[in-house]
Every structure is written in C-alpha cells, then in structure tokens.
ROSE-4610 file (N, C-alpha, C; in Angstrom, 1 decimal, always signed):
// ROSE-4610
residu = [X/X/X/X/X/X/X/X/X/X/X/X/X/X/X/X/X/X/X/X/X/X/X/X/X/X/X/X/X/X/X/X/X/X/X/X/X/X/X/X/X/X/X/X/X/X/X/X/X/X/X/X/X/X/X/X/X/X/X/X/X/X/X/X/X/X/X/X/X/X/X/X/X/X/X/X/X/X/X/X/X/X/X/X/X/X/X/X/X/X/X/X/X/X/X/X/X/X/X/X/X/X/X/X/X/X/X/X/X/X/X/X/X/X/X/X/X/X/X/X/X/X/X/X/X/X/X/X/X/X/X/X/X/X/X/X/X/X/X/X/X/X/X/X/X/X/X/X/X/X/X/X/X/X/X/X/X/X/X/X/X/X/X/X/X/X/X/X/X/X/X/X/X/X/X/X/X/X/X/X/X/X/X/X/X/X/X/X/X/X/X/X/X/X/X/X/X/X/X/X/X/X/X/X/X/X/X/X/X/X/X/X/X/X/X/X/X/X/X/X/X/X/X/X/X/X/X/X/X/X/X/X/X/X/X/X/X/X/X/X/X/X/X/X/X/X/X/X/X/X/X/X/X/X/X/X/X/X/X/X/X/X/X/X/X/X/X/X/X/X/X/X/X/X/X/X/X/X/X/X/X/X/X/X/X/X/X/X/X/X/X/X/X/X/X/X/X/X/X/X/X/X/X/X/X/X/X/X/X/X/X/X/X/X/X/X/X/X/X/X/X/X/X/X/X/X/X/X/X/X/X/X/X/X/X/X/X/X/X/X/X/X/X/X/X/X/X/X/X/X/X/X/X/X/X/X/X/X/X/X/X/X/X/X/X/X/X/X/X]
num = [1/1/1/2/2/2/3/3/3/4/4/4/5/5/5/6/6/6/7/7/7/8/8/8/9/9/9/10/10/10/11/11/11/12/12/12/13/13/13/14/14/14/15/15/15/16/16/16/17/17/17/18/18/18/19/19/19/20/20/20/21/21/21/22/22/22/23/23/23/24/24/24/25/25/25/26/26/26/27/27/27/28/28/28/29/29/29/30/30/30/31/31/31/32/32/32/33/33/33/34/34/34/35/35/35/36/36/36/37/37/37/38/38/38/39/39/39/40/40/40/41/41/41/42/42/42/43/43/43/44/44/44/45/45/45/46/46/46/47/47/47/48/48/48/49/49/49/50/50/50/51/51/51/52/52/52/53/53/53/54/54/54/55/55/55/56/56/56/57/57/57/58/58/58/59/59/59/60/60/60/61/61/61/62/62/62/63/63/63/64/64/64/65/65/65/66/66/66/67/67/67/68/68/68/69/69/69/70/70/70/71/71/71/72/72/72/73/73/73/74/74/74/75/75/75/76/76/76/77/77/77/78/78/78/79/79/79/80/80/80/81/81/81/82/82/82/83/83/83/84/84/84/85/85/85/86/86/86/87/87/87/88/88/88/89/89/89/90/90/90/91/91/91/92/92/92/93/93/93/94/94/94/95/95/95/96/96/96/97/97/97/98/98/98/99/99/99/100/100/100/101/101/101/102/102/102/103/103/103/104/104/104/105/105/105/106/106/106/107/107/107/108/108/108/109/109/109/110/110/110/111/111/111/112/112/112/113/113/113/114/114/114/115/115/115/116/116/116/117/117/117/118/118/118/119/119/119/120/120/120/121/121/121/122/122/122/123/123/123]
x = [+98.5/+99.6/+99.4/+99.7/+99.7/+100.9/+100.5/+101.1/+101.3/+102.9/+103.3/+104.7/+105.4/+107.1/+107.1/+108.3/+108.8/+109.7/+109.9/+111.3/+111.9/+113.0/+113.6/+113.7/+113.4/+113.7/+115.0/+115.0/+116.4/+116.4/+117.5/+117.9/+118.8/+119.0/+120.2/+119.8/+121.3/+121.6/+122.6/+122.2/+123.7/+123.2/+124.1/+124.5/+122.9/+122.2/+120.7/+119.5/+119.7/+118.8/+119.1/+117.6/+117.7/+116.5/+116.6/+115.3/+115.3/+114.0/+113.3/+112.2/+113.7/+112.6/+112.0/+110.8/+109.7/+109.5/+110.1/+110.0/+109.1/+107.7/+106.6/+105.9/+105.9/+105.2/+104.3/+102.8/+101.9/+101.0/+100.2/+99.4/+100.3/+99.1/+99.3/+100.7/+100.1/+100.9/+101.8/+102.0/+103.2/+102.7/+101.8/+101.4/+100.3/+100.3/+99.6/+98.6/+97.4/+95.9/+95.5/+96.2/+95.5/+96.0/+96.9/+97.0/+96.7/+97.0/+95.7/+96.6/+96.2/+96.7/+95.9/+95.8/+94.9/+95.3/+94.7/+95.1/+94.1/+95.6/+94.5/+95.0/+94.1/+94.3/+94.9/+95.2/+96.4/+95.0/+96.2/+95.4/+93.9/+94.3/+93.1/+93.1/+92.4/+93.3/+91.9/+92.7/+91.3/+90.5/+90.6/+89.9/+89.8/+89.9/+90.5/+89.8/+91.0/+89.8/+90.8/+90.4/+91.0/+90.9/+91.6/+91.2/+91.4/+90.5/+90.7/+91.4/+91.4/+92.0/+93.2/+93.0/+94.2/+95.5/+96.5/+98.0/+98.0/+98.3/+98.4/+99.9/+100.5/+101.8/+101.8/+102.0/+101.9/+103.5/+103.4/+104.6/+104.2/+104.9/+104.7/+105.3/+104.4/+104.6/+104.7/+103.8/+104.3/+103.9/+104.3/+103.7/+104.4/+103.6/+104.2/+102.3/+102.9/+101.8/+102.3/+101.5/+101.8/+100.6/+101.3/+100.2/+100.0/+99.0/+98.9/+97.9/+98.8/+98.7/+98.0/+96.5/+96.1/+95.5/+96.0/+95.9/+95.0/+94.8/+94.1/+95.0/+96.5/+96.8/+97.8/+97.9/+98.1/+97.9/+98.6/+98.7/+100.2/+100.6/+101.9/+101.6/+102.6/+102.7/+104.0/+104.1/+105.1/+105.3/+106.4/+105.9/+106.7/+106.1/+106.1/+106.7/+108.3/+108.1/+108.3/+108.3/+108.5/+110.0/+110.8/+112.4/+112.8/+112.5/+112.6/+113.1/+112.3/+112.2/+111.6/+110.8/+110.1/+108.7/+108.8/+107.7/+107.5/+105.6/+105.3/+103.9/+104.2/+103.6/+102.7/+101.6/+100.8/+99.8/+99.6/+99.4/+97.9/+97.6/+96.0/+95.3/+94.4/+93.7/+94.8/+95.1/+95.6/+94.7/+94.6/+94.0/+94.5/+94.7/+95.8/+94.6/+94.9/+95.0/+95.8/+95.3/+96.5/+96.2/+97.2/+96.6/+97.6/+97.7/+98.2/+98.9/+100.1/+100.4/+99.9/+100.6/+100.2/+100.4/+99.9/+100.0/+99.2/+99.1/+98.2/+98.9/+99.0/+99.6/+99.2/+100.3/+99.6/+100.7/+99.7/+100.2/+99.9/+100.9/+100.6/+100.4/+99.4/+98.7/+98.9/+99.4/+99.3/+98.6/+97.5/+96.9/+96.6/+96.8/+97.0/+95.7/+94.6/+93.3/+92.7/+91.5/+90.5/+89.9/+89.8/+88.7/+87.6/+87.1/+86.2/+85.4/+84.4/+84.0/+83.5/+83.0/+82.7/+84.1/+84.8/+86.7/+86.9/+86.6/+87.2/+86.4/+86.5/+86.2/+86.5/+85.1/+85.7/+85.3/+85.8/+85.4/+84.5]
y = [+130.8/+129.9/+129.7/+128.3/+128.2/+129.0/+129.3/+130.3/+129.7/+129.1/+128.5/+128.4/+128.4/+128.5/+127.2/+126.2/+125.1/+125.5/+125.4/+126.0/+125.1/+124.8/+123.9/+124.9/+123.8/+124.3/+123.8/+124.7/+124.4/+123.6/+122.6/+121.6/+121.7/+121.3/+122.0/+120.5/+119.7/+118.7/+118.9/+118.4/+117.8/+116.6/+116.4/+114.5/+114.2/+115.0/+114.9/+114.7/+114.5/+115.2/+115.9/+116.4/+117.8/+118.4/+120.0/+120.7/+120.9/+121.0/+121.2/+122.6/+124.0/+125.4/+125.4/+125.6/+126.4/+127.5/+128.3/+129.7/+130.4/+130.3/+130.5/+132.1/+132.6/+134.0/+134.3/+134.7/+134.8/+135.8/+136.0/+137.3/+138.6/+139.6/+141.2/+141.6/+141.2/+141.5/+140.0/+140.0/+138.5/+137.4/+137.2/+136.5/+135.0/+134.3/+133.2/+132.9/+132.7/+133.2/+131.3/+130.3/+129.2/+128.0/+127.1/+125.8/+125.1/+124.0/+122.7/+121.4/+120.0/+118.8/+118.8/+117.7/+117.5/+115.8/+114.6/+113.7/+113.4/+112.6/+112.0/+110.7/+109.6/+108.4/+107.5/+106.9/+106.2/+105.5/+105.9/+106.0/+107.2/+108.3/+109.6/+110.7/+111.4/+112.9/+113.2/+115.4/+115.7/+116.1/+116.3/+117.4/+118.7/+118.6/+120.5/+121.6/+122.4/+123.6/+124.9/+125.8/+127.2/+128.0/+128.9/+129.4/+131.1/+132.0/+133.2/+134.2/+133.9/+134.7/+134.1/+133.2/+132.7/+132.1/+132.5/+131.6/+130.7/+129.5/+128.1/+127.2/+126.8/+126.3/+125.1/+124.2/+122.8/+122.5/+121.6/+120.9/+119.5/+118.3/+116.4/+116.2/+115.7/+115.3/+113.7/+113.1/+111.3/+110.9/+110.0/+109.6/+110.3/+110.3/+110.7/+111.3/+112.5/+113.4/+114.0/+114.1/+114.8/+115.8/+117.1/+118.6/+118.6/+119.0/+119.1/+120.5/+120.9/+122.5/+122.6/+123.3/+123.4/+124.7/+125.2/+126.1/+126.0/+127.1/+127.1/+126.4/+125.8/+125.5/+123.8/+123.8/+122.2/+122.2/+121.0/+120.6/+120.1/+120.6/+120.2/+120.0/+119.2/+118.8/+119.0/+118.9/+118.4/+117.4/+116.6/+115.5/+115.9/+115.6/+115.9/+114.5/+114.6/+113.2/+113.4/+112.6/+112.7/+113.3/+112.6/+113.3/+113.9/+114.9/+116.0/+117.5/+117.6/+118.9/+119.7/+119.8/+120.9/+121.9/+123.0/+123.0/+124.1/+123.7/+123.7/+125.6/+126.6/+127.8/+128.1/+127.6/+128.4/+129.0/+130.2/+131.4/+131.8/+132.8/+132.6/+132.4/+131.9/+131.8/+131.0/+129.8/+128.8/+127.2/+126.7/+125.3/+124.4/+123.7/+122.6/+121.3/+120.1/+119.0/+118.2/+117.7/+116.4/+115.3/+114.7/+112.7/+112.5/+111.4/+110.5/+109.5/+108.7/+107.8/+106.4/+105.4/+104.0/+104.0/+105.0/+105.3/+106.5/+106.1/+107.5/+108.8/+110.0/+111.4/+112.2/+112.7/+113.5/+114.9/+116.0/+117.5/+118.6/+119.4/+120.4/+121.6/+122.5/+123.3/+124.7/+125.6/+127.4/+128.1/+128.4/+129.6/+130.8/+132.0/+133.0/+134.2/+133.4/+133.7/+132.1/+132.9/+131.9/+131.5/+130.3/+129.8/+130.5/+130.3/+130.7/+130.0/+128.9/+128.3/+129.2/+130.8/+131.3/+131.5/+131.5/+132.0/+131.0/+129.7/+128.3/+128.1/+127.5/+127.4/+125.7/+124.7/+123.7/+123.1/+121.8/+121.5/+119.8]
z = [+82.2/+82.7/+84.2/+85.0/+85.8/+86.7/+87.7/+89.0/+90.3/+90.2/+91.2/+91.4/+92.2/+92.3/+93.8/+93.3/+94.0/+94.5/+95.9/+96.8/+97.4/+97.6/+98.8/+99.5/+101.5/+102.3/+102.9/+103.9/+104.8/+105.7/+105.7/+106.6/+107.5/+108.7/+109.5/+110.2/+110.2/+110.9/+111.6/+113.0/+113.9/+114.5/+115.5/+116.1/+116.4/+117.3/+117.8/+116.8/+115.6/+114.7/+113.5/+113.2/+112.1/+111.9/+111.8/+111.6/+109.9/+110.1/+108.4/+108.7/+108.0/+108.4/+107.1/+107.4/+106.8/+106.4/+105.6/+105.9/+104.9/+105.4/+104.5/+104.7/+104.0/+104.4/+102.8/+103.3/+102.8/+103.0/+101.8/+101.7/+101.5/+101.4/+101.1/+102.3/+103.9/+104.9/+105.2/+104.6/+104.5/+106.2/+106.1/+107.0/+106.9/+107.8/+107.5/+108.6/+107.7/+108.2/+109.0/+108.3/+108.5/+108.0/+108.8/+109.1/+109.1/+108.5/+108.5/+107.7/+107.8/+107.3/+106.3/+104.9/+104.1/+103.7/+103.7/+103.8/+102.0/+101.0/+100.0/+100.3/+99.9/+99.7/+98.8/+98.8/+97.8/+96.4/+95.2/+93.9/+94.0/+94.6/+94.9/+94.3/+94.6/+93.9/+94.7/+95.3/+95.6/+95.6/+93.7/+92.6/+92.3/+91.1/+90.7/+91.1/+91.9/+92.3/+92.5/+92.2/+92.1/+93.1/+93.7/+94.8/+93.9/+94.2/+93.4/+94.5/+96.3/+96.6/+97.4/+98.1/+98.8/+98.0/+98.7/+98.4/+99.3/+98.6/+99.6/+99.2/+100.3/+100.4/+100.7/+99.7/+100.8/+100.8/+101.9/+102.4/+102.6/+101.8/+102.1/+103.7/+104.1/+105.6/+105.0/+104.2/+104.1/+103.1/+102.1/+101.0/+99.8/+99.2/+97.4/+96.7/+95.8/+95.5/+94.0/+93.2/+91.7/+92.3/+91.8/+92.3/+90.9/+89.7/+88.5/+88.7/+87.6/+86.8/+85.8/+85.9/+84.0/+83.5/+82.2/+81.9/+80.8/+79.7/+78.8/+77.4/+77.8/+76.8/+77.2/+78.3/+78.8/+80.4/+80.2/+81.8/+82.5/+83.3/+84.0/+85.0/+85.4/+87.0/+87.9/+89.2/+90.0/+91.2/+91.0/+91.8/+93.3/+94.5/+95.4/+96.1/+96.8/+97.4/+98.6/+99.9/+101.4/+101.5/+101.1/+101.1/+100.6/+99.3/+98.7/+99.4/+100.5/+100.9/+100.4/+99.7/+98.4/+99.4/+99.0/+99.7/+98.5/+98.2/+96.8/+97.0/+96.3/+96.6/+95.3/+96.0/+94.9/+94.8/+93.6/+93.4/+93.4/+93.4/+92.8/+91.9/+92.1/+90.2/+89.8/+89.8/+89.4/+89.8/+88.6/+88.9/+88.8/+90.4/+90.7/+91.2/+91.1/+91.8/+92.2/+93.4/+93.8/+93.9/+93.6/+93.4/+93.9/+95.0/+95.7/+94.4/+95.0/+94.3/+94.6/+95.1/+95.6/+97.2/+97.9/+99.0/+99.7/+100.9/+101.3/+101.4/+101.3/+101.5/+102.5/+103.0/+104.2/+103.7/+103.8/+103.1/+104.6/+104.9/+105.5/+104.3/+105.0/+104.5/+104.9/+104.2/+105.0/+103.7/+104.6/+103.6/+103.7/+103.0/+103.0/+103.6/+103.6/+104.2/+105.1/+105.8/+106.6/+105.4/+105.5/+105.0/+104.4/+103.2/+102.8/+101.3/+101.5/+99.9/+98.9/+99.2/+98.5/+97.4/+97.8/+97.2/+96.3/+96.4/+95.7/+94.5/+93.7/+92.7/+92.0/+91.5/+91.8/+90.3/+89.7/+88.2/+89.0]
C-alpha cells in the first residue's frame, strides 16, 4: 500500500497579507537535508520513481498536479491544486508520479536526505 499522508497548512491573515507555515519536519532527526523547486509541464508527468530512503514533501507553488500512488493492487491519486494549501508527505518505498494538468506546475520540494540516484528507483 502506498505511504503517504495529505496535511493542510496554516494560514494566518491580516490587513497586509498572509503567511502560508510550512511546518515540515523530516527524517530519523526530524530534519531537512534538501530544498529544491521541480517544474512539470502542462499535459507531463515526471515518471514513476520510488525513493527507498528519503521522505519527500511537496508543496504547489502554481498550477494543478495529480500525485498518483501504485501499489501491488491499484492505483490512487491526489489532486493537488494552487489554493488548496495541501502539503502532500511521502513515505518511503512508495511509488508516486506527477502529471501536470493543462498547465505548467511548479512544486517545492523537502527531502529528508541529500541527494542520492543510487536511492531512487525508476520504471
């Protein structure tokens, strides 16, 4: 079964504005190793790939995104949209893709380790 939990974040508006907290904490020592944008292109996706040791959080910075989940007995998804607030956590050893909708996507990225392709796992 796919391994992932959808969270709303917190919004705090006054007259000036509004902040959108993040309150992401990752890994063994609840920390986050590495930041990054990931941009898919409209009608894209950016192919299924497993990560065996990092936890990775995305957050929609613009656009619209279905994250899709597959296991040994189906496939689910969750749709991600710009004004949602969702910020989407998932686990290890889980095989997700993302596909853009009729628009380009732009996703912030926290992952629970550095970089590493030996870790990923791709179809």
């Amino acid at each position: 079964m796919a391994k992932f939990e959808l969270k709303k974040i917190k919004k705090i508006k006054s007259e000036k504005g509004e902040i959108k907290k993040l309150s992401v904490s990752l890994g063994k020592e609840n920390k986050i190793s590495e930041i990054y944008t990931t941009t898919v292109k409209a009608f894209s996706e950016n192919g299924w790939r497993l990560h065996k040791e990092a936890k990775i959080t995305l957050f929609l910075l613009s656009g619209s995104v279905f994250v899709d989940f597959e296991n040994e007995f189906k496939t689910e998804n969750i749709h991600l949209k710009e004004n949602l607030n969702d910020l989407l956590e998932i686990f290890p050893d889980s095989w997700f893709n993302i596909r853009a909708e009729d628009q380009e996507a732009t996703l912030l990225c926290f992952s629970s380790i550095l970089h590493n392709p030996k870790e990923i796992l791709r179809k």
